[in-house]
N, C-alpha and C positions, 0 to 999 in steps of 0.2 A: 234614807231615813224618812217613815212617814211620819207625820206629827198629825195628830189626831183633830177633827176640825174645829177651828176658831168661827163664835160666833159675833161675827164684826155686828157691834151695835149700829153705825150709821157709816154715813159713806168717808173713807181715808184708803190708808196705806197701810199694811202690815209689813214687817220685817223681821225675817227670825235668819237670827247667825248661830252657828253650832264653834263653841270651843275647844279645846282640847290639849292636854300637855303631851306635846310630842318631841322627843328629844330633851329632853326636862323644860320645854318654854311652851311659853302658853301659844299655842295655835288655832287660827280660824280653820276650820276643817271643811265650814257649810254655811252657805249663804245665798235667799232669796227675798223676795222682794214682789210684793205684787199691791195691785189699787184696786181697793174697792169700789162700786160703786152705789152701791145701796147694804140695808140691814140684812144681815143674813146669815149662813152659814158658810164656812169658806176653808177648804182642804188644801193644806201646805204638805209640797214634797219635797223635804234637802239630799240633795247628792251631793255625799261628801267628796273631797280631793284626792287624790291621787297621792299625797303622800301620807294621810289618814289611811287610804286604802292598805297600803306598804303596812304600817304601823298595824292595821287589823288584824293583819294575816300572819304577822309575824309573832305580835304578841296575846293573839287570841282573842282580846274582849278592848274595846275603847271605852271609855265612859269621855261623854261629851255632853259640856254646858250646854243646854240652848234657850237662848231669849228670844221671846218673842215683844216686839214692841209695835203698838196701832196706835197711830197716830192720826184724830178724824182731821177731816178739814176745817175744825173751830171748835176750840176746845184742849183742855189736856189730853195726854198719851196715857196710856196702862201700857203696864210692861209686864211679863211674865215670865219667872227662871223655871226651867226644869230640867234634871242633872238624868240621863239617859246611856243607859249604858250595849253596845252595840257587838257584834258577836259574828262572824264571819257565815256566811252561808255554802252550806255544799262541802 
């Protein structure tokens, strides 16, 4: 799942988890993590799990939360939701 690029204002941390109801319960599907070091632009890729994978193929389409939250080194975070819906390839 690519997520389209984040422009980190100054230097932290991003962190985006991808959720999902699998099995009727809420599931983590996807989750990274990377540091910034300075202002810029900044390309996050999640690769979902393995039992998200199962659930794709099986039921055709996922739709999965994902937050992304930047957290600088001083300062408050920004968080951002967006509901993404995902679709098997091939």
């Amino acid at each position: 799942m690519d997520i389209s690029r984040y422009t980190a204002p100054r230097a932290g941390k991003i962190r985006a988890r991808g959720i999902a109801i699998l099995n009727n319960r809420l599931t983590q599907v996807a989750s990274v993590s990377r540091r910034v070091r300075h202002r810029g632009k900044v390309k996050i890729t999640l690769k979902i799990s393995a039992a998200a994978d199962r659930a794709l193929r099986s039921q055709g389409s996922l739709r999965v939360r994902v937050t992304l939250t930047f957290k600088p080194k001083h300062g408050r975070g920004k968080t951002f939701n967006r509901t993404v819906t995902l679709h098997p390839v091939g």
